[in-house]
Biopython code that builds the backbone (N, CA, C, O; Angstrom):
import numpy as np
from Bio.PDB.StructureBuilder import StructureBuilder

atoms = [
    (1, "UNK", "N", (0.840, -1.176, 0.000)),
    (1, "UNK", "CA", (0.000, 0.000, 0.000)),
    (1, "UNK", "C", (0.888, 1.243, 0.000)),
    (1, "UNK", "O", (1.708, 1.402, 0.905)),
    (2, "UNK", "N", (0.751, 2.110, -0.968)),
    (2, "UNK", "CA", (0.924, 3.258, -0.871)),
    (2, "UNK", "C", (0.908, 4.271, 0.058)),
    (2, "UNK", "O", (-0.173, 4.433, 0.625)),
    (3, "UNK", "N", (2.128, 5.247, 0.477)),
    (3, "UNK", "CA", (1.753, 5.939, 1.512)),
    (3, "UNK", "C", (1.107, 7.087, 1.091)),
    (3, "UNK", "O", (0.169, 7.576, 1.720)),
    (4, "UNK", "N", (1.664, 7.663, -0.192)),
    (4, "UNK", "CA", (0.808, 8.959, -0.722)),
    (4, "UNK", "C", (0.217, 7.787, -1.757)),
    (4, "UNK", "O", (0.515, 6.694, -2.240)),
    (5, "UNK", "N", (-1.272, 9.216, -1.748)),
    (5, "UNK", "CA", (-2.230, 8.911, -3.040)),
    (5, "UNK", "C", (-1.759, 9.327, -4.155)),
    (5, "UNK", "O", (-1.515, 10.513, -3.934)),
    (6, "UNK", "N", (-1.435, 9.065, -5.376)),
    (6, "UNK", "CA", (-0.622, 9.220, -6.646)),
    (6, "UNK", "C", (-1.529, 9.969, -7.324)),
    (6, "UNK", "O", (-1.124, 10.529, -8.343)),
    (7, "UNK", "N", (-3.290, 10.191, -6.818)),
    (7, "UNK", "CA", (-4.030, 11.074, -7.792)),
    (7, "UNK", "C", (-3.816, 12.152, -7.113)),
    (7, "UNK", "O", (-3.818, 13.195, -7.767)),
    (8, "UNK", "N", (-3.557, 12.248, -5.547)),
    (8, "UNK", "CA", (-2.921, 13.750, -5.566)),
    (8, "UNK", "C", (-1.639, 14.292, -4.998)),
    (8, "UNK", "O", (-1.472, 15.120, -4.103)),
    (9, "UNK", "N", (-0.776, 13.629, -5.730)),
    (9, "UNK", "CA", (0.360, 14.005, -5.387)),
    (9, "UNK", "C", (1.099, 13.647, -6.705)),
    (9, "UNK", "O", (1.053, 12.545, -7.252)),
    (10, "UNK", "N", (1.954, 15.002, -7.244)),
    (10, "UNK", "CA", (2.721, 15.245, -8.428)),
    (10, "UNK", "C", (3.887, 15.132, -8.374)),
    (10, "UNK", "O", (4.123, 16.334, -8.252)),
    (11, "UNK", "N", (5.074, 14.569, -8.360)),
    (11, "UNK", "CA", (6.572, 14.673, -8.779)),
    (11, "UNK", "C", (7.113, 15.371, -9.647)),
    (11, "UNK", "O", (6.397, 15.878, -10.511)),
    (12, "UNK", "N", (8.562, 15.592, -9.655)),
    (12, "UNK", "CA", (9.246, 15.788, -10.767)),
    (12, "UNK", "C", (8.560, 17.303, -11.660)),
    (12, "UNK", "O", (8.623, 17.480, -12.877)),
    (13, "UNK", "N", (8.091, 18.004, -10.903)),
    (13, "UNK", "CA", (7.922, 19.391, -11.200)),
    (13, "UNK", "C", (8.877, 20.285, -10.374)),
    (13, "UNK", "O", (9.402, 19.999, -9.298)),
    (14, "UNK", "N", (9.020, 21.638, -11.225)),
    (14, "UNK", "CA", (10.064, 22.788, -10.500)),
    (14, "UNK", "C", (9.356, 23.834, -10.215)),
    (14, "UNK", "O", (8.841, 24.603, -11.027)),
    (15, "UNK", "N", (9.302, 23.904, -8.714)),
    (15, "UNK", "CA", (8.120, 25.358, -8.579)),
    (15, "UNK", "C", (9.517, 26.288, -9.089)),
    (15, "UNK", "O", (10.701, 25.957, -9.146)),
    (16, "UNK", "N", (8.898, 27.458, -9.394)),
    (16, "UNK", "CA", (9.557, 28.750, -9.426)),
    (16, "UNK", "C", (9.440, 30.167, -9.093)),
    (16, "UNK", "O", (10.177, 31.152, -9.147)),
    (17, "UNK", "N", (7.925, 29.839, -8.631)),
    (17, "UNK", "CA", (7.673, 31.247, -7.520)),
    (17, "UNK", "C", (6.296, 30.336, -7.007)),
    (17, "UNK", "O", (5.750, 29.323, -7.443)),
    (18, "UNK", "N", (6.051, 31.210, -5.900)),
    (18, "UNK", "CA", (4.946, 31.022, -4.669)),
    (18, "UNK", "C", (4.634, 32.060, -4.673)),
    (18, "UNK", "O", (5.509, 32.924, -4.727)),
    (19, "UNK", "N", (3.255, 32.428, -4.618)),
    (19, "UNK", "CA", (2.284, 33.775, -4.704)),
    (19, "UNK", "C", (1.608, 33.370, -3.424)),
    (19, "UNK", "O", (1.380, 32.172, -3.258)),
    (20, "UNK", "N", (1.259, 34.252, -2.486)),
    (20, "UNK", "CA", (0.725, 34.408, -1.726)),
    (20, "UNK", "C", (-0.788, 35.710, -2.134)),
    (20, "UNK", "O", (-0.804, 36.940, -2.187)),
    (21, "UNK", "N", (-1.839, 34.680, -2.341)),
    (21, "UNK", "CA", (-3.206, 35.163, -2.955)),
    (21, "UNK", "C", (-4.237, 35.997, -2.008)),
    (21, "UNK", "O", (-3.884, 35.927, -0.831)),
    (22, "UNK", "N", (-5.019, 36.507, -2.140)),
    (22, "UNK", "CA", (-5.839, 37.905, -1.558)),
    (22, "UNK", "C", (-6.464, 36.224, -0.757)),
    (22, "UNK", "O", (-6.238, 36.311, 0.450)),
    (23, "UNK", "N", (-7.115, 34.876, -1.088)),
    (23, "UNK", "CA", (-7.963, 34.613, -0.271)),
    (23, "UNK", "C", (-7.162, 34.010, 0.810)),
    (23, "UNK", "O", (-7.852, 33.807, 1.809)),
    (24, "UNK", "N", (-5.921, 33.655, 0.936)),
    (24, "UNK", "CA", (-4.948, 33.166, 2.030)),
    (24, "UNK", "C", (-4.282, 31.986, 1.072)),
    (24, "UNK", "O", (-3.134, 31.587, 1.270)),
    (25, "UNK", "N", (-4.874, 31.627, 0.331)),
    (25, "UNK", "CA", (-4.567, 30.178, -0.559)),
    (25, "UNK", "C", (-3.475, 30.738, -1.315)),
    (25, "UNK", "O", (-3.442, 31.931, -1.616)),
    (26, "UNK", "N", (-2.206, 29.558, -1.762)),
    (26, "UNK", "CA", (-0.940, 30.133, -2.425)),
    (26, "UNK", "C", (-1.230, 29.469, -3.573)),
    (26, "UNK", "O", (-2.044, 28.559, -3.725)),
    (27, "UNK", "N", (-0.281, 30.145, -4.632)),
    (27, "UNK", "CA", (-0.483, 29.784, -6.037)),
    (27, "UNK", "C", (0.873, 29.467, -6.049)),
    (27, "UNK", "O", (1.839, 30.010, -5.513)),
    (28, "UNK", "N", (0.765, 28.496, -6.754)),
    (28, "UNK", "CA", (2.501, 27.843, -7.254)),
    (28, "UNK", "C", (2.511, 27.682, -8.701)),
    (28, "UNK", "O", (1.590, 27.364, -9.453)),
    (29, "UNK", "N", (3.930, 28.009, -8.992)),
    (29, "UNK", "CA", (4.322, 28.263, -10.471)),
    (29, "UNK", "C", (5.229, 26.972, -10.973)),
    (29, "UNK", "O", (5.987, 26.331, -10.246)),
    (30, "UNK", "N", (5.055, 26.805, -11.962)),
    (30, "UNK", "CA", (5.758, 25.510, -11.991)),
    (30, "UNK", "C", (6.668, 25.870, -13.253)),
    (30, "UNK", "O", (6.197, 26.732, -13.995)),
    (31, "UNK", "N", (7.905, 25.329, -13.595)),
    (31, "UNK", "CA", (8.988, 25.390, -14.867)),
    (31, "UNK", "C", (8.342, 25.139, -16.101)),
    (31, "UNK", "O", (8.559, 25.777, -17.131)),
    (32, "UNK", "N", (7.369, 23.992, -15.956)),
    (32, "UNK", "CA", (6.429, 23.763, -17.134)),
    (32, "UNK", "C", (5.229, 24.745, -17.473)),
    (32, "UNK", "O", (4.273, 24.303, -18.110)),
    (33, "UNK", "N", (5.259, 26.069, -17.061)),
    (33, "UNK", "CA", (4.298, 26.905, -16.905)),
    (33, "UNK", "C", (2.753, 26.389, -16.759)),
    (33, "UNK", "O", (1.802, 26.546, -17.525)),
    (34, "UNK", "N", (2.826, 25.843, -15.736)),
    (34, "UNK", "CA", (1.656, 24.803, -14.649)),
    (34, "UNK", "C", (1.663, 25.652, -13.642)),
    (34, "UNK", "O", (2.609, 26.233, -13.110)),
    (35, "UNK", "N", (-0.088, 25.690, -13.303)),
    (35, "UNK", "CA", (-0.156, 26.631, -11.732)),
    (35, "UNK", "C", (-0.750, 25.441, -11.011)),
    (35, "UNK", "O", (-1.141, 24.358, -11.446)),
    (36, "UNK", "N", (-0.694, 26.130, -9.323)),
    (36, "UNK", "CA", (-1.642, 25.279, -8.925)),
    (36, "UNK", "C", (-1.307, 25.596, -7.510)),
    (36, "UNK", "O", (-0.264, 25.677, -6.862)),
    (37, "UNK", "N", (-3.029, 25.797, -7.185)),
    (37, "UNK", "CA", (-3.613, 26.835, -5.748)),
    (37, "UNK", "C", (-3.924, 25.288, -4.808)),
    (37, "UNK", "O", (-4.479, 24.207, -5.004)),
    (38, "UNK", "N", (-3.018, 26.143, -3.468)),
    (38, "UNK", "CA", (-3.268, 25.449, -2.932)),
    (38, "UNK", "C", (-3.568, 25.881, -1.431)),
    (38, "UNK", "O", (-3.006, 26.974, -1.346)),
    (39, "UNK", "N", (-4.078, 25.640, -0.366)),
    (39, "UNK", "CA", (-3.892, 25.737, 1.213)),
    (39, "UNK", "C", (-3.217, 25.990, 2.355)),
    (39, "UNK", "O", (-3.230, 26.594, 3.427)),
    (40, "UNK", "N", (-2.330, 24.901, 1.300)),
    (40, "UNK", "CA", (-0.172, 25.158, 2.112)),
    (40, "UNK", "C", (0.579, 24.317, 1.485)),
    (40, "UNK", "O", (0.285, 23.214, 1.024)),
    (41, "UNK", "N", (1.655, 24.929, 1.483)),
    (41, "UNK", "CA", (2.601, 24.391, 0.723)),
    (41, "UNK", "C", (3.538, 23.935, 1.707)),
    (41, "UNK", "O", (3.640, 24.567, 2.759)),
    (42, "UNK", "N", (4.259, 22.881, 1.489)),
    (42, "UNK", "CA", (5.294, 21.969, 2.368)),
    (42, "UNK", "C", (6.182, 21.946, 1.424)),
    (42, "UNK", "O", (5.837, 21.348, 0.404)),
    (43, "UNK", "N", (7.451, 22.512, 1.443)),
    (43, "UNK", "CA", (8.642, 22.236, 0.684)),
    (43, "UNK", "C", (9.240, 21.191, 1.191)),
    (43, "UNK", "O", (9.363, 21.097, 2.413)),
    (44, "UNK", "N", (9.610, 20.438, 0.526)),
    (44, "UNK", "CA", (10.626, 19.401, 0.565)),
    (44, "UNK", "C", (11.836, 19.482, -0.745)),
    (44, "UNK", "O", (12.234, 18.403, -1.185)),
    (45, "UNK", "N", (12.314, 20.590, -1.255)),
    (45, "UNK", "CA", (12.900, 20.468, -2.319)),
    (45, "UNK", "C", (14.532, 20.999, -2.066)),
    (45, "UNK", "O", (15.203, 21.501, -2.968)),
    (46, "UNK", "N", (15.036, 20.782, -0.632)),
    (46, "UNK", "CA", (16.148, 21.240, -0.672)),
    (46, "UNK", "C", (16.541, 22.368, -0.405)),
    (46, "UNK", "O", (15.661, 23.221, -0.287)),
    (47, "UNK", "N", (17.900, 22.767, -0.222)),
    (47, "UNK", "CA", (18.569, 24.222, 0.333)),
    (47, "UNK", "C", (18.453, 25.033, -0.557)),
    (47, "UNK", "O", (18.043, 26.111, -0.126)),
    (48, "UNK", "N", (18.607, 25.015, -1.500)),
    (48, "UNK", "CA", (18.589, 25.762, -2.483)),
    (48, "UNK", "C", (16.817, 25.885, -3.323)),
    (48, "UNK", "O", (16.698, 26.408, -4.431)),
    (49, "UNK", "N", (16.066, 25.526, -2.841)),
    (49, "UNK", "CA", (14.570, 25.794, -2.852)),
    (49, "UNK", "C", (13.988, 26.724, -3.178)),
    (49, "UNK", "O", (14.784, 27.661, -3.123)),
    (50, "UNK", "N", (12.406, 27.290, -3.719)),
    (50, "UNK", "CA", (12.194, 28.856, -4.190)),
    (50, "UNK", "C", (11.211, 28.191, -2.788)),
    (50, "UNK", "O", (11.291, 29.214, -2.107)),
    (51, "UNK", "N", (10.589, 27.480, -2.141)),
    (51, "UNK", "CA", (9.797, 27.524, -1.356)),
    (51, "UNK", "C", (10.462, 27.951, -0.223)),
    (51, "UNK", "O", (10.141, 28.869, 0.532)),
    (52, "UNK", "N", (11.339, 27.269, -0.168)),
    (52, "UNK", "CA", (12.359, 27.968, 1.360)),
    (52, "UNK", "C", (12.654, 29.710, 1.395)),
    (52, "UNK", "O", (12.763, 30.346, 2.444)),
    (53, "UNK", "N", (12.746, 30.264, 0.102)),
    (53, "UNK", "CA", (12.966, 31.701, -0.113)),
    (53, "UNK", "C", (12.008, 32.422, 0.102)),
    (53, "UNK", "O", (12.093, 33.628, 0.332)),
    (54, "UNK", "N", (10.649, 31.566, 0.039)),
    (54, "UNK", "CA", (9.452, 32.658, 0.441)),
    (54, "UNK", "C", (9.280, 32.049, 2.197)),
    (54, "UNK", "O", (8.209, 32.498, 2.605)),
    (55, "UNK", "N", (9.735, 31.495, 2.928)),
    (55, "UNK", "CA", (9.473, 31.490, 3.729)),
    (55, "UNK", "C", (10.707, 32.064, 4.643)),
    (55, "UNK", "O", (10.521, 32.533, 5.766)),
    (56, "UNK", "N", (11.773, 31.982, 4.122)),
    (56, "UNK", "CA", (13.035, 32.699, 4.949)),
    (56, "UNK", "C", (13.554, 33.986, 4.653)),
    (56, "UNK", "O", (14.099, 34.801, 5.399)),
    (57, "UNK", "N", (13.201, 34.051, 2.999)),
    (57, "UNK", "CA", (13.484, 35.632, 2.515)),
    (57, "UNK", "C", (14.760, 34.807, 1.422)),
    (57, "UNK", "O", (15.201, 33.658, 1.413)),
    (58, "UNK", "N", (15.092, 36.204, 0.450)),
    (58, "UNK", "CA", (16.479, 36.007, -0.203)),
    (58, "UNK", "C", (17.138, 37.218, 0.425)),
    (58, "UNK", "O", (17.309, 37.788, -0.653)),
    (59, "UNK", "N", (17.561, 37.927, 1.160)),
    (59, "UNK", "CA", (18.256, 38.909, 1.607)),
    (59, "UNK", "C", (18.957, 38.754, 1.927)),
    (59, "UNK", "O", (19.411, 37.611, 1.860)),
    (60, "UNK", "N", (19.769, 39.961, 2.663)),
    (60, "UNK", "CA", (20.482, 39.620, 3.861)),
    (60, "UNK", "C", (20.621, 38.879, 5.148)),
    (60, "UNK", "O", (21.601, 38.517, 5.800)),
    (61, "UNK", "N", (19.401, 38.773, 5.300)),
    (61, "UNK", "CA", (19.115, 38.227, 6.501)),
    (61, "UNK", "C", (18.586, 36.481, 6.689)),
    (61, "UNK", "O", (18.449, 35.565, 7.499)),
    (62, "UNK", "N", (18.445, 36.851, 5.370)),
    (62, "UNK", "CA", (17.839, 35.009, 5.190)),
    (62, "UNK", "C", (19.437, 34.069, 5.619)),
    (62, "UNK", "O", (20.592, 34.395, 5.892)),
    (63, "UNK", "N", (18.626, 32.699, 5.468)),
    (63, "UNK", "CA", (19.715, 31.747, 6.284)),
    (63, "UNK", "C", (20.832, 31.813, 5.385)),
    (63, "UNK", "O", (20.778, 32.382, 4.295)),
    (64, "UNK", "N", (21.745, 31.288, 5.800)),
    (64, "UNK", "CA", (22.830, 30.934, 5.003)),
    (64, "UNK", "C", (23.978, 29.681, 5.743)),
    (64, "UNK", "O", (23.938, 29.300, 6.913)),
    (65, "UNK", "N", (25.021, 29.186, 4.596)),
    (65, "UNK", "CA", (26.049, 28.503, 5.815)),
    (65, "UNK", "C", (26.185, 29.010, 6.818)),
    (65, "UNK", "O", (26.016, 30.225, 6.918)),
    (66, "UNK", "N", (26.549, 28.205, 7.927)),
    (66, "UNK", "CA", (26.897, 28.311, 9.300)),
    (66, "UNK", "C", (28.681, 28.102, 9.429)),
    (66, "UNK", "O", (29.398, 28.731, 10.207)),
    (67, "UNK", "N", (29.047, 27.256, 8.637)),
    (67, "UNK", "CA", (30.457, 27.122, 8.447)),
    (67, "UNK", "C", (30.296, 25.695, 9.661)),
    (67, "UNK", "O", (31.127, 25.693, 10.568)),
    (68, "UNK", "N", (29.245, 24.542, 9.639)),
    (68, "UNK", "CA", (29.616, 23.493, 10.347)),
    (68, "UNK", "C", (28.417, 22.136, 8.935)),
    (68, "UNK", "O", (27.680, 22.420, 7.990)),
    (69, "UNK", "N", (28.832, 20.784, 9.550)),
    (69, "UNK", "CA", (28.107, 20.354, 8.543)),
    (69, "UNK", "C", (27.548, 19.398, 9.575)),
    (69, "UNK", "O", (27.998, 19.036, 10.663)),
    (70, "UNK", "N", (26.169, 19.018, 8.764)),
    (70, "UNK", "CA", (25.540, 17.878, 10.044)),
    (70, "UNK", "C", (25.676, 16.360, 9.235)),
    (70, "UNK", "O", (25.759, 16.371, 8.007)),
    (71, "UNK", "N", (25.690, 15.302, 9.846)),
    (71, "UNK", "CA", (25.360, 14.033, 8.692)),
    (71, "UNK", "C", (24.742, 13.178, 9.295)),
    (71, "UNK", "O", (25.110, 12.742, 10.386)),
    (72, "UNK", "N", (23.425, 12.697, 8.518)),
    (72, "UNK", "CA", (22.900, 11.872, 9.590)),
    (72, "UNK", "C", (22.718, 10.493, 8.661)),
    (72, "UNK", "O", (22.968, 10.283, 7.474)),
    (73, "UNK", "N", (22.172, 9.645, 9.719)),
    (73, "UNK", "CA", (22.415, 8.305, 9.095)),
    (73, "UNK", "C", (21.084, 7.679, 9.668)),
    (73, "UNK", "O", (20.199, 8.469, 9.996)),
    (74, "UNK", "N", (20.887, 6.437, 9.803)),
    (74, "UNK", "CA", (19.401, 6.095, 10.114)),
    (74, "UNK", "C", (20.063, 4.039, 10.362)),
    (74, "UNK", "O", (20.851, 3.379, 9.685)),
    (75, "UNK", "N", (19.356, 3.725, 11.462)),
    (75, "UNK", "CA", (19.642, 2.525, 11.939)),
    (75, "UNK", "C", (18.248, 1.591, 12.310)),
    (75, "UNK", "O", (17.267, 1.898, 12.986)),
    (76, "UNK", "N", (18.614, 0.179, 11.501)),
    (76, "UNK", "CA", (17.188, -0.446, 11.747)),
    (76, "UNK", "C", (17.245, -0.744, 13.103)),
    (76, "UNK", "O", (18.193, -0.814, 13.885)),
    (77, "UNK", "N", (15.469, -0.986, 13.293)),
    (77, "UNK", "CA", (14.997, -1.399, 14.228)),
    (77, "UNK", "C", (15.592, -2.573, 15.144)),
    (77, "UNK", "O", (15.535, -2.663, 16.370)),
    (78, "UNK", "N", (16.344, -3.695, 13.961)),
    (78, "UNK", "CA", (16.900, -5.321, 14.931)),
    (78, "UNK", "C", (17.939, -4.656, 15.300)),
    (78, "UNK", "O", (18.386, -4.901, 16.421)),
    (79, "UNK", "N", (18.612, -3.619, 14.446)),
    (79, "UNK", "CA", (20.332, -3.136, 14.753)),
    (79, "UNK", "C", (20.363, -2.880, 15.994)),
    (79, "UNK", "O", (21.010, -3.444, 16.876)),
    (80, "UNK", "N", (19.589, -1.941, 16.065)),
    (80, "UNK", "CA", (19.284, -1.222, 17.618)),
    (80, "UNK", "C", (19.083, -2.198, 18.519)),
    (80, "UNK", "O", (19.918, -2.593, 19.333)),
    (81, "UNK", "N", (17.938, -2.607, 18.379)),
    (81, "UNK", "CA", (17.433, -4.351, 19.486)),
    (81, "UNK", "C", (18.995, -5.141, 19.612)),
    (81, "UNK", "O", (19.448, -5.142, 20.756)),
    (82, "UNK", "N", (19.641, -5.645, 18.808)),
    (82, "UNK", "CA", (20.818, -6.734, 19.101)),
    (82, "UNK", "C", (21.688, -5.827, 19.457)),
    (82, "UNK", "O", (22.635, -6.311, 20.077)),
    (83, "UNK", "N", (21.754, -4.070, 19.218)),
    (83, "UNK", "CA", (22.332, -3.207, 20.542)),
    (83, "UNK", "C", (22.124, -3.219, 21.678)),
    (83, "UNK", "O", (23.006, -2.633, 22.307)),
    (84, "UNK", "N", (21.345, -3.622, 22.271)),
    (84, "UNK", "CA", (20.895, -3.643, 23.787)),
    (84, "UNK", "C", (19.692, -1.976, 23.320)),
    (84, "UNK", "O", (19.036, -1.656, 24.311)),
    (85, "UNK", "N", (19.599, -1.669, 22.903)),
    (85, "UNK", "CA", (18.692, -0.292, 22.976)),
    (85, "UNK", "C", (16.950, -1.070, 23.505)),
    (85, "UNK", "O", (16.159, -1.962, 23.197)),
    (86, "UNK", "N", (17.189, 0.179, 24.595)),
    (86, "UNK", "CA", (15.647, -0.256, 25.197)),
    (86, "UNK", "C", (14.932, 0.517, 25.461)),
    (86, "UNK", "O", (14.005, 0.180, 26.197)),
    (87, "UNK", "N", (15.031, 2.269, 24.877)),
    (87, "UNK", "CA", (13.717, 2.767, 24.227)),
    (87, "UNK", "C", (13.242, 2.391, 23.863)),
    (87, "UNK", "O", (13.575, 1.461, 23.129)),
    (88, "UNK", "N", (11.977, 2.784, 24.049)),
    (88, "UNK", "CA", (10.546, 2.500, 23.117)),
    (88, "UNK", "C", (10.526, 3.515, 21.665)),
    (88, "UNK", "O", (9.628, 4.315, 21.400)),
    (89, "UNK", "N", (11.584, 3.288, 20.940)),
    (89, "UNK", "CA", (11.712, 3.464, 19.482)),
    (89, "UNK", "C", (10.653, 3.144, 18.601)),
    (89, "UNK", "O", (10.269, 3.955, 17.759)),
    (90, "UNK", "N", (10.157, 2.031, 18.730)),
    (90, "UNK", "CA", (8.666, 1.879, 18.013)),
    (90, "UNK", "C", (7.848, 2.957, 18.020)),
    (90, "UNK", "O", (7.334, 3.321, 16.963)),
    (91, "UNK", "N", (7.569, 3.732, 19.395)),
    (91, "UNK", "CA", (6.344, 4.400, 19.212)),
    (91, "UNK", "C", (6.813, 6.058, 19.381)),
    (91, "UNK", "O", (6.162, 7.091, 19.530)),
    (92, "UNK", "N", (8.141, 5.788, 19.287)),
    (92, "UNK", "CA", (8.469, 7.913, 19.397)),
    (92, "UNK", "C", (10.083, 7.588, 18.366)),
    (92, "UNK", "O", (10.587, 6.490, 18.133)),
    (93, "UNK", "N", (10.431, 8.564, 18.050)),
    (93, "UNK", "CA", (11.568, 8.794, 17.566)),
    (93, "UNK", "C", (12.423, 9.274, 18.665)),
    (93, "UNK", "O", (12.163, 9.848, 19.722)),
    (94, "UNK", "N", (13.478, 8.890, 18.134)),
    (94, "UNK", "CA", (14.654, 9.489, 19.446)),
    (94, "UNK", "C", (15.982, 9.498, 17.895)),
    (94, "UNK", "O", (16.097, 8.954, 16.797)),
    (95, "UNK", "N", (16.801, 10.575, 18.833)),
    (95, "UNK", "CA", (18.074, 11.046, 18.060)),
    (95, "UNK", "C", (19.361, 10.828, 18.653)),
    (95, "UNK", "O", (19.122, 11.325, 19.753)),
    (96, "UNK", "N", (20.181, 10.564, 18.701)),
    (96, "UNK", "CA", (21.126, 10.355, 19.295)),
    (96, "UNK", "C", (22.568, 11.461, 18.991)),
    (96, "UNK", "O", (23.481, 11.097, 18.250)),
    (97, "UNK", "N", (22.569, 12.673, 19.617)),
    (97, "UNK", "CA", (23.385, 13.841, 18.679)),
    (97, "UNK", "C", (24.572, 14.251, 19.618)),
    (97, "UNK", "O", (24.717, 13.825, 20.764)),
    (98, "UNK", "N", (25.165, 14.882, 19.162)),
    (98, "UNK", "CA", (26.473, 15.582, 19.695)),
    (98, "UNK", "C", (27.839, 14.456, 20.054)),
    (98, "UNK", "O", (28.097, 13.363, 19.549)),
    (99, "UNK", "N", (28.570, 15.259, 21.159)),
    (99, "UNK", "CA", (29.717, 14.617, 22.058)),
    (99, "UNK", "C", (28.468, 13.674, 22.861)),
    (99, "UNK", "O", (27.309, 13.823, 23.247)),
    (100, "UNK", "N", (29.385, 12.768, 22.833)),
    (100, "UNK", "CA", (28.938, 11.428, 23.686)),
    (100, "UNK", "C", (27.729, 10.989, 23.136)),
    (100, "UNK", "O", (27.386, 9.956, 23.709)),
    (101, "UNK", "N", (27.232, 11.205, 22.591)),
    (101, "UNK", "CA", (25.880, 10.628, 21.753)),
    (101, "UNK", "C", (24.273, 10.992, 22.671)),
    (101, "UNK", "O", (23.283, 10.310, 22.937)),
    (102, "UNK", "N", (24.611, 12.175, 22.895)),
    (102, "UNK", "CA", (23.541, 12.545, 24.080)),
    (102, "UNK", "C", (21.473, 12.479, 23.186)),
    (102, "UNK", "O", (20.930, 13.164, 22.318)),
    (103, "UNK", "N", (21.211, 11.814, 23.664)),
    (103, "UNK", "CA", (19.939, 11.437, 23.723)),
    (103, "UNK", "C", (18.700, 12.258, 23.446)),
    (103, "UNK", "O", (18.253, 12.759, 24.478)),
    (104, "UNK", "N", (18.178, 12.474, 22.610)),
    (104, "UNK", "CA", (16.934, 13.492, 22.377)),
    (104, "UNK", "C", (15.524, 13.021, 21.860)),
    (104, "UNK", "O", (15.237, 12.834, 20.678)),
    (105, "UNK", "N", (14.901, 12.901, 22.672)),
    (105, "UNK", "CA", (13.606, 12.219, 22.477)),
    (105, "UNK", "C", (12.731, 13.111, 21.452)),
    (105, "UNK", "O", (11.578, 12.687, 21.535)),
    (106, "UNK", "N", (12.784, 13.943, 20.722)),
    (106, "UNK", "CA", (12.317, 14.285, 19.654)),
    (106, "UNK", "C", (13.708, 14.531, 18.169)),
    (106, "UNK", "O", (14.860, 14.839, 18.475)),
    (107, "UNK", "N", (13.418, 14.388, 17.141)),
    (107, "UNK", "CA", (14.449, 14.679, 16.433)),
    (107, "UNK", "C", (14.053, 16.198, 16.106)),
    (107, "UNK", "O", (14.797, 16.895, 15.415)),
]
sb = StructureBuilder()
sb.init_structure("model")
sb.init_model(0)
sb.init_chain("A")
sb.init_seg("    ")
for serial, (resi, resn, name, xyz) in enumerate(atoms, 1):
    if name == "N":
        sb.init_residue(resn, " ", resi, " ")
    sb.init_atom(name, np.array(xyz, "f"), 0.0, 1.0, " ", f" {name:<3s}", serial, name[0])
structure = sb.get_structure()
């Protein structure tokens, strides 16, 4: 089973601007000169994103490098178990970050 529905959910398009419309609803522009109004928009397209630019700005002030890098990695469920790990990982996420691998029950 599918986690998204494929009748509404599109791939492999390039927004290129986000309009923010008189009724609250945003209009998205697409590379293929495709619109399409929507409620809210969730970027998932990366650092370099036009959705991230309407929500952080392109200025001065918008984000930029920090001059540090993060890398994350992801470990199955038995890995962990034949680790001795005895959170309840099933039902919350946990992170394991910094010096000494200090523990964060939300990521």
């Amino acid at each position: 089973m599918p986690l998204l529905d494929s009748a509404t959910v599109t791939f492999n398009k390039r927004c290129i601007a986000v309009e923010q419309l008189q009724s609250g609803r945003q209009l998205l522009r697409f590379s293929d000169n495709t619109t399409y109004e929507s409620d809210l928009v969730v970027g998932a397209d990366g650092i370099k994103s036009m959705t991230r630019k309407v929500v952080v700005g392109n200025g001065k002030d918008s984000l930029g490098f920090s001059g540090t890098y993060a890398y994350r990695g992801l470990i199955s469920r038995d890995e962990l178990k034949a680790a001795g790990v005895k959170k309840p990982f099933d039902i919350r996420p946990y992170c394991w970050v910094g010096l000494g691998k200090v523990r964060s029950p939300t990521c």
